[in-house]
N, C-alpha and C positions, 0 to 999 in steps of 0.2 A: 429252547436255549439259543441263545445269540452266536454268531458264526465270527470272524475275528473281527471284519467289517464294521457288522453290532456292537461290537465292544469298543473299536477304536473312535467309534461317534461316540458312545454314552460317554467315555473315559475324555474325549477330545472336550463334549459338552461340561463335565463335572472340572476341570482345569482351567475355568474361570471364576473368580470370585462373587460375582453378581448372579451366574445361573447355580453356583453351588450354594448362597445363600437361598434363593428362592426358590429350590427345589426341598431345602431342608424347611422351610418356613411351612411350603407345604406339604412335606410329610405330617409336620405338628398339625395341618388343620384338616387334616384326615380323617370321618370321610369326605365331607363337605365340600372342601376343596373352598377357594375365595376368590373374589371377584378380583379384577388386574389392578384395578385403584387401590385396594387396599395391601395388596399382594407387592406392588410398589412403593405405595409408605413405608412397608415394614422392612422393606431390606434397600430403601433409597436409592433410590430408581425413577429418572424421569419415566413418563409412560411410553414416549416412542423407542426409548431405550430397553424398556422391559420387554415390550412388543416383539425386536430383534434375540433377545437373550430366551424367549419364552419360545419362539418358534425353534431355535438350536433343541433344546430340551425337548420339545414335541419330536423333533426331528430323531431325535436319537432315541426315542420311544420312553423317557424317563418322566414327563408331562403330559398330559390331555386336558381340551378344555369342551366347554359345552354352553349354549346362550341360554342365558336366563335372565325373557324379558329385555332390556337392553341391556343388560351385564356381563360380559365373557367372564365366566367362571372358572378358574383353573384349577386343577389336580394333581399331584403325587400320582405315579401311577407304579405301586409298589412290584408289580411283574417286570419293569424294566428293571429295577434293579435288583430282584433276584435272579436275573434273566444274568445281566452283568456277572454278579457273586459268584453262580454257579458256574462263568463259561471260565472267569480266573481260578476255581479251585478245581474243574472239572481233571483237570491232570496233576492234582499236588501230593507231594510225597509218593510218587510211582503210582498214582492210581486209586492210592488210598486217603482221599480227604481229611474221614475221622481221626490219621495220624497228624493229621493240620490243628488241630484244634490247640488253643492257646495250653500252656503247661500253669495249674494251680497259683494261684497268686502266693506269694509267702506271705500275704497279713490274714490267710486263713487258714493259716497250718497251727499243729497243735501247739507248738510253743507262743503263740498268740493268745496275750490274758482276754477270758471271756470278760464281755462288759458285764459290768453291775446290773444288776437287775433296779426296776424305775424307784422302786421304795429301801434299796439298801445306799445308803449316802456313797460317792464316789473314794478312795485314799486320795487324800493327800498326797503332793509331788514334795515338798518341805521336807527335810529330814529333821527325825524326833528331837526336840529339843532347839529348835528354834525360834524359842519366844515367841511365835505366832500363831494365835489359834482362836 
């Protein structure tokens, strides 16, 4: 578990736009992780620019990379940020987490109409007698 230290990198690292685009790009290309060229097109990023924003992220244990062949490859490294999760919930609600948990949504409580099943036609939103049908 990360110590407050741990947390105030990763959180310092994820409060920029460019390292919290390309740490999410690479969560998606998990486990593979992607080369920096391409890892830079997709969230637009010169490459010396990535370079600088990709080392913060290492740094704060939330990225890893590895050569392959002449390619720096980079990774999501998903223990950093359970590492994070757990050191902000480690004290929530007096100790008790599971009292954290988000409270039911209301578009899935029981006065929510079940959908139609895929072969029964959906109602009509028109009220009866509207000429349209």
């Amino acid at each position: 578990m990360l110590d407050e230290a741990g947390a105030l990198a990763a959180l310092t690292a994820l409060a920029q736009e460019t390292r919290l685009r390309a740490l999410r790009t690479l969560l998606h290309a998990l486990p593979d992780g992607m080369p920096a060229g391409r890892l830079g097109a997709a969230v637009g990023c010169a490459p010396s620019t990535l370079t600088f924003h990709l080392r913060q992220l290492q740094e704060a244990g939330l990225v890893e990379s590895r050569r392959q062949g002449a390619s720096m490859i980079y990774s999501a490294r998903p223990a950093g940020l359970t590492g994070l999760t757990d050191y902000l919930v480690q004290a929530c609600c007096g100790g008790r987490p599971e009292a954290c948990l988000p409270a039911p949504s209301p578009c899935r409580g029981a006065s929510t109409p079940a959908l139609a099943a895929p072969d029964t036609p959906a109602p009509l939103d028109e009220p009866a007698g509207s000429g349209r049908g």
